[in-house]
C-alpha angles and dihedrals in degrees: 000000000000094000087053098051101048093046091060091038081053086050101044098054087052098057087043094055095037091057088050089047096046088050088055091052098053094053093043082050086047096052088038097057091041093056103041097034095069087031091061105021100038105025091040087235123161122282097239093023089063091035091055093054102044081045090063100049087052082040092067093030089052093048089054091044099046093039091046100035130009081033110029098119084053098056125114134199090244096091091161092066096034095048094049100047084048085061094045090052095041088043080060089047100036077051085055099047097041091050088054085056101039091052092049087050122026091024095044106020099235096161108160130094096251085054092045098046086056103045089047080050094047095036081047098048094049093047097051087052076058100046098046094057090040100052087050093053112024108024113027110034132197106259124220119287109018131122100262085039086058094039090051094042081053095050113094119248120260 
């Protein structure tokens, strides 16, 4: 019954965390789009060079939302560690979203808005696969005692 009981417990901080994740997302993609869209389509500034920019500014809104809230039970009080291992993981996934972007537009010559609009969603949908599995296991760790830190100390070792 144990067993039963901490598996959905496991599952359901997952989906908990994954929802909040995925809210924090939305915004950082929101703030993204708003900033890079004008920057490239009206100020005739570079794709990646726009997409950069605005990726910097979600990059800072998405570390407050997911430390102070999807990940707030997570959280430590070594800020320095777990901020810069945040901007590692979003400089990787930040890699993934910008070279979809880079092959639409520079390998296959997709230039138009439309184009552009498609390659940030799918560069954004991939990296977020990336920094969700990375935040949980790199950045915001499980801390002693709780429920996930007892279910992985239970797990055998691979």
């Amino acid at each position: 019954m144990s067993l039963i009981r901490d598996t959905y417990y496991r599952f359901q901080l997952l989906i908990h965390e994954t929802a909040k994740f995925g809210v924090v997302g939305i915004v950082g993609a929101i703030v993204q789009f708003a900033i890079q869209t004008p920057l490239h389509l009206k100020f005739g500034m570079g794709a990646i060079t726009s997409q950069l920019i605005a990726i910097i500014i979600a990059i800072v809104v998405t570390y407050l939302g997911n430390r102070y809230w999807a990940f707030k039970h997570r959280k430590t009080d070594n800020v320095p560690r777990e901020s810069m291992i945040f901007v590692v993981m979003s400089v990787i996934g930040t890699g993934i979203q910008l070279g979809v972007t880079a092959i639409g537009t520079y390998g296959l010559n997709y230039r138009d808005g439309i184009s552009y609009t498609l390659m940030t969603c799918v560069g954004i949908g991939l990296g977020t696969l990336f920094r969700l599995f990375a935040y949980r296991k790199f950045v915001f760790l499980a801390q002693p005692g709780s429920i996930e830190a007892e279910s992985l100390e239970a797990e055998p070792s691979r």
